[in-house]
N, C-alpha and C positions, 0 to 999 in steps of 0.2 A: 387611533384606538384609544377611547377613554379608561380608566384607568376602574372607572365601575364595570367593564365590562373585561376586565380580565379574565374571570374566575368562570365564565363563560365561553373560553376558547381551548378548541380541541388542539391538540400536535400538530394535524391538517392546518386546523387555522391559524397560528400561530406561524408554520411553514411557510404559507401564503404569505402571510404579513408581511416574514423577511424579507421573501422576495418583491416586493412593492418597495422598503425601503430607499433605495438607491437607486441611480440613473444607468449603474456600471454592474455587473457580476464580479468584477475583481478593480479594487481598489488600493493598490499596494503602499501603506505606511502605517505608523503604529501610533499616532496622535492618537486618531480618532478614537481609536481601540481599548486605548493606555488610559483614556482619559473616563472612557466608560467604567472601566474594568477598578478604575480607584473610588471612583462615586460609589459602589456597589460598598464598598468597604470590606470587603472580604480578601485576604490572602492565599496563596497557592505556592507555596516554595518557603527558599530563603533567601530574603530580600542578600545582594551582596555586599558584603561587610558585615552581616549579620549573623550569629551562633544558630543553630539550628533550633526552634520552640520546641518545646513539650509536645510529643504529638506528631509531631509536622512531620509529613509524606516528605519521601527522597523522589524528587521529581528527574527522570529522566527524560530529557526531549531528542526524538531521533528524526535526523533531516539527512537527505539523498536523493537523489533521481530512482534509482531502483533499489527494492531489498526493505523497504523500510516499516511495510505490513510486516514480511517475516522475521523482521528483527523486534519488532515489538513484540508478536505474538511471543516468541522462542523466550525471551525476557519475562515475560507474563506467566507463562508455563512453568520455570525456573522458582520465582520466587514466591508463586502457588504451592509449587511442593514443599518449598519451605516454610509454608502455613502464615504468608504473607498475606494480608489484606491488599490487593489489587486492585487500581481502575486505570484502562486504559482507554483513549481520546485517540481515534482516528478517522477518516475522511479518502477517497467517498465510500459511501455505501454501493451496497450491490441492488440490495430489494429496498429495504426500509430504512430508515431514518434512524433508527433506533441501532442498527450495528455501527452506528457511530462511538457508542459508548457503554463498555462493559466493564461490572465490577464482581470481582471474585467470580470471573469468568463467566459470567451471568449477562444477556444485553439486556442494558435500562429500560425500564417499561415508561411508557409514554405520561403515566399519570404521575412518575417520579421526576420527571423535565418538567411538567410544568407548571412547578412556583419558582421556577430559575429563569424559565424564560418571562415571567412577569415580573421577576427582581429588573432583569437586564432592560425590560421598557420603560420600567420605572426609572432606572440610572441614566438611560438614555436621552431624555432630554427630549431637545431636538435633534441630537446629534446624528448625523446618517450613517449607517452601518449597512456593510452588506450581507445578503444571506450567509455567506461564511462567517464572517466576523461576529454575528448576532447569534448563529447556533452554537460558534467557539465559545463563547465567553459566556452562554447557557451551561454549556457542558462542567466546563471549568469551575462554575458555580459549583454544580451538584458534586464534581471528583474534591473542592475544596470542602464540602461539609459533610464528607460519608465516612470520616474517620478512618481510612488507610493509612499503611507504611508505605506504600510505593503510587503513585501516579506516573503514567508512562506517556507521551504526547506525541502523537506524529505530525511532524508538521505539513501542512499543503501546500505550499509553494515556497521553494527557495528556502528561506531560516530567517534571515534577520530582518525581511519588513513581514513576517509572517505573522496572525494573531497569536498563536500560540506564543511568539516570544515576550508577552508581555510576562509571561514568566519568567524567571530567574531558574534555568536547571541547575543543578545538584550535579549532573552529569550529564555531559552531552555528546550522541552519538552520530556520526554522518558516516552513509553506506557508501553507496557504489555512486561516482559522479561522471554522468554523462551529460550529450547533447540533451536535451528536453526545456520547455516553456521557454526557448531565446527571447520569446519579443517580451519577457517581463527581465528575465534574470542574465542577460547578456550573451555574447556570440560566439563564447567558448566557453571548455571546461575551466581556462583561470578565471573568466568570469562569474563563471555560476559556481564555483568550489568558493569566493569569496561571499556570496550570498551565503551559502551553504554555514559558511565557518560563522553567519554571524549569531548562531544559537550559542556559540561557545564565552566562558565566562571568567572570568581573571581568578586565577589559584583555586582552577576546579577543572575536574578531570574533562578530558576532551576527547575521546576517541573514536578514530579515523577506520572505518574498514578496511576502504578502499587499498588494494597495493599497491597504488600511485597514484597519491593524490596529488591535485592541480598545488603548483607552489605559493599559490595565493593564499590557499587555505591555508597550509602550515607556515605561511607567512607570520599571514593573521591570528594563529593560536600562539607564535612568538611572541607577536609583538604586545600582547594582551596579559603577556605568565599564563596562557592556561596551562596547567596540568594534562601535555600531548603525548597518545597512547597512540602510537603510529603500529599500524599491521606489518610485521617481517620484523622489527626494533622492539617493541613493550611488548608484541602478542605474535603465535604465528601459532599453526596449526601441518599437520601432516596427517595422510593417508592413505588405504592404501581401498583394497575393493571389500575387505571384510569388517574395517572397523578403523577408529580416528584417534589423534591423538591432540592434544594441545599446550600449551605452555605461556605463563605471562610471566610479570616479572618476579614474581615470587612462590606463581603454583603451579603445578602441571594436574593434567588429569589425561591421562590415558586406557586404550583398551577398550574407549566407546563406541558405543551401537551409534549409527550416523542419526542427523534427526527425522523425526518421521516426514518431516516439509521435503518431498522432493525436489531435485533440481540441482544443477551442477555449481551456480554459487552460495549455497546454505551452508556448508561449514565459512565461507566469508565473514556470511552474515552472523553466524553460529560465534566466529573465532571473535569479531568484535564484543558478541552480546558476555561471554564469557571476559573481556577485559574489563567492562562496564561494571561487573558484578565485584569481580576482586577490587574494580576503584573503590566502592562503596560497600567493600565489606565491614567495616568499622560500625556500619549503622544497619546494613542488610545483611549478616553472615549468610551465607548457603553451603549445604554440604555437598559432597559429591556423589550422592544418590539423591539430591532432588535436582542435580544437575541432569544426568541422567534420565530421571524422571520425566522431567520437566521437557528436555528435548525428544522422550520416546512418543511423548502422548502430546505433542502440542498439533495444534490445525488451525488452516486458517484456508476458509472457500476460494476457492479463483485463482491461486498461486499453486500452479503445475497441479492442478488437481483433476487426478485419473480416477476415472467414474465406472466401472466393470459394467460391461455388458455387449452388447453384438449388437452392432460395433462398440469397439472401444471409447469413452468419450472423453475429452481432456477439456479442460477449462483454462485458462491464464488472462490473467488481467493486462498480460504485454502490451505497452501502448506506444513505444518508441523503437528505434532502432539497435537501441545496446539490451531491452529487454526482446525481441523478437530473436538476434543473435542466441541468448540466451534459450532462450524457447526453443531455437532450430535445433541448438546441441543436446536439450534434454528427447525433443523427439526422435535425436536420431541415436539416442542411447537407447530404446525402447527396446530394440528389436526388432522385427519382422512386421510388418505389414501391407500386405498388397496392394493398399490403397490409403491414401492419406485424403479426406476432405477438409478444407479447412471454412468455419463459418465466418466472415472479417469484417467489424465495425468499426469505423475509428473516426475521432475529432479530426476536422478539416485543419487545423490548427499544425498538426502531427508532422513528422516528415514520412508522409504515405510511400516515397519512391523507398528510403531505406528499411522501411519494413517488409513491402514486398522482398525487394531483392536479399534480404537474407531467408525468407522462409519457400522462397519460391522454388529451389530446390527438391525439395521433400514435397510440395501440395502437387495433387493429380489432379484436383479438381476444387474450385475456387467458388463460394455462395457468398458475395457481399451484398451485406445489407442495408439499409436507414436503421438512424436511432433515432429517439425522440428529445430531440435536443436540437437548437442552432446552431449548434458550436460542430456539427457533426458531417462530416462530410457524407455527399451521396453515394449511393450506392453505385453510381455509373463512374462519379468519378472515381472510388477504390477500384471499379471495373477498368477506365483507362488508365491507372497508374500500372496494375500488372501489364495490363497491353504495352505502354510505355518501355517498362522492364524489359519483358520480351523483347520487343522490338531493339532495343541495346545490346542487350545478353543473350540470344538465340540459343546458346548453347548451354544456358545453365537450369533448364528444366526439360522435362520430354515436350514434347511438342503436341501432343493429346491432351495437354490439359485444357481443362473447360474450365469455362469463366461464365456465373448467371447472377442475375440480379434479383435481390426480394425489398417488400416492404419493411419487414421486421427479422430480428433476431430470431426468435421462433420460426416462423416462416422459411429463413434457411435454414434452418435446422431440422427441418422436415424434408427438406428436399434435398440434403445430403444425405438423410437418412433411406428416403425412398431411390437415392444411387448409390448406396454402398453394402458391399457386401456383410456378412457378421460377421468375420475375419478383417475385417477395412479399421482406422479409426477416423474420431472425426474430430478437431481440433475450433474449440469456439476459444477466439483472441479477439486483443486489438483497443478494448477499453472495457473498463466497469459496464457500462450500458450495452453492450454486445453481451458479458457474461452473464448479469443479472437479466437482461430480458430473456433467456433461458430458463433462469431460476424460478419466475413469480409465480409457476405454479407449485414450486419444491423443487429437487433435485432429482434429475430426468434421469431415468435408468432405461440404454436405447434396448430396443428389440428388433431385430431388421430380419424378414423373411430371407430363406435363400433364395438370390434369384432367378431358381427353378420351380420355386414353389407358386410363386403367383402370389403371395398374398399381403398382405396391405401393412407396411410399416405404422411403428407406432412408436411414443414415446412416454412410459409410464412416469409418473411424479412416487 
């Protein structure tokens, strides 16, 4: 791309671009990244060793296998009400491109990315970047020049060969550490909690959600002096069915309304995002009604989100085995319903057998689909892993469940709709690209005929 012909490229093309730079879709280390990201000359943090500048955002960076959309948002939320200037950095999108990065809770519009992403081809060189690592360090750009007090980063794979660490956090959070991406970040949780740990930063807060974390991590925040806020030790939290309480090392707040993020580990996530805040009260004070606040009114799409309507419709971005667990417990907290569909997409990548086998329980009736991606397993074979399951476990599902195949995420989602009653719900899991191909037209409010009546389901936007 010549460099006359920047000012002539849309988001689209720019999108495309990345994606032609590289041989690889993931390229794990932070040379390449580090070395663009300094060319550009622009800063993002506090370099370490460094007093914080005039100005300069408290960069919080949050890494984990699960929890770590809801832990940004909840944080976002938070220091919103405290009339913080916000922008937060996360990955993937559901629909667009653009909910990759929102500021004062607002998503970036495409004409404000792109003089970032012609800064970053400029700095680039020659040097190869991949799609992530080229939109990161776009993004970064824009969250380093829009004058906030807080920038919030999630990171996409692992933490410490991640782009996002070419930043220096301020404070660094890790949620829930499970099995997920082994063939990059290793063959167990002490392996991948070492990954995990390596966002964190010497004589700077570190806090762990997790209430047991791999000993690799809190190895690594010893042996480094971070500043370690471990869950049950610096922060714990208790409940009961009517309302929450919490405590760190020198605040409590009790008495509160739960947050509005459904799902059975959000005070977790909640109890970390709250340690995080008191590390960095010195520079971000918050009081305890934009605490409140912030957690009454916070959202975030695809994270246990129940959609009203006949049938009931649930959303989750579950893509692994410790978020589908997760998923099984919050649907079977619901309550009552006759019938469970569930719609199921997932990366071939994934461990498909442990996903089935915890949701299989609870589904009647099974619609997996293709996504459009190659990273995405088929629809026949999500069809024979349940078969598989079954065939093992015989007795941990009715024996009447049905299992059908579609082309797309839509497409099952129509033909669970056209089998389920308006008392039924219908449960779309398994990855982004399952959830969001549901979404492109808006978000679908189901209408299902009784199935006496004869008439033709539908799915409004």
């Amino acid at each position: 791309m010549n460099a006359s012909s920047f000012s002539d490229r849309s988001l689209a093309d720019w999108l495309a671009h990345c994606e032609r730079l590289h041989t690889v879709g993931i390229d794990m280390g932070l040379a390449r990244v580090g070395e663009v990201w300094h060319r550009t000359g622009v800063t993002l943090g506090t370099p370490l060793g460094a007093e914080p500048g005039d100005g300069a955002p408290v960069v919080f960076t949050v890494a984990g296998t699960n929890g770590k959309g809801s832990t940004c948002a909840m944080l976002e939320g938070i220091l919103q009400s405290s009339g913080f200037r916000v922008g937060v950095y996360s990955s993937p999108h559901l629909v667009h491109f653009e909910e990759r990065c929102r500021i004062d809770g607002q998503l970036v519009t495409p004409e404000a990315l792109l003089p970032h992403f012609e800064a970053i081809e400029a700095a680039r060189g020659e040097t190869p970047l991949t799609y992530f690592e080229f939109t990161t360090l776009a993004i970064l750009r824009l969250l380093a020049t829009s004058g906030l007090d807080a920038v919030i980063l999630e990171v996409g794979l692992g933490g410490r060969l991640d782009a996002v660490n070419v930043v220096d956090a301020d404070c660094a959070i890790v949620t829930s550490i499970d099995l997920d991406h082994m063939d990059y970040l290793g063959p167990d949780r002490e392996a991948i909690g070492f990954e995990k740990a390596g966002i964190m930063r010497a004589g700077r807060p570190a806090v762990v959600s997790d209430p047991q974390p791999p000993l690799s991590l809190v190895g690594h925040a010893e042996a480094i002096g971070a500043d370690l806020w471990l869950s049950g030790r610096d922060h714990n939290y208790a409940g009961d069915r009517q309302q929450w309480s919490w405590g760190g090392r020198s605040k409590r707040f009790n008495g509160m309304a739960y947050p509005a993020l459904r799902g059975a580990n959000q005070l977790l996530n909640a109890s970390g995002v709250l340690a995080a805040l008191e590390a960095m009260r010195h520079r971000l004070p918050v009081s305890a009604q934009a605490v409140r606040t912030g957690l009454a009114t916070v959202e975030l799409p695809g994270r246990f989100q129940i959609v009203p309507g006949q049938p009931t419709l649930i959303l989750d971005v579950a893509h692994n085995p410790h978020a589908a667990a997760t998923l099984a417990v919050n649907l079977d907290q619901m309550g009552f319903f006759p019938r469970t569909h569930a719609v199921w997409g997932a990366m071939a990548d994934k461990d498909l057998a442990g996903m089935v086998h915890k949701l299989r329980p609870l589904v009647d009736a099974w619609h997996c689909c293709d996504l459009p991606t190659p990273r995405a397993a088929s629809a026949q074979q999500l069809q024979e892993a349940i078969e598989a399951d079954r065939a093992a476990h015989p007795s941990a599902t009715a024996p009447k469940a049905t299992v059908s195949t579609h082309a797309d995420p839509m497409a099952a989602l129509l033909a669970a709709l056209a089998a389920a009653d308006p008392t039924d719900r219908i449960v779309v899991f398994g990855s982004f690209y399952t959830v969001g191909g549901v979404l492109h037209a808006g978000l679908p409010k189901l209408n299902a005929p009784h199935l006496a009546s004869g008439g033709a389901a539908s799915p409004s936007a």
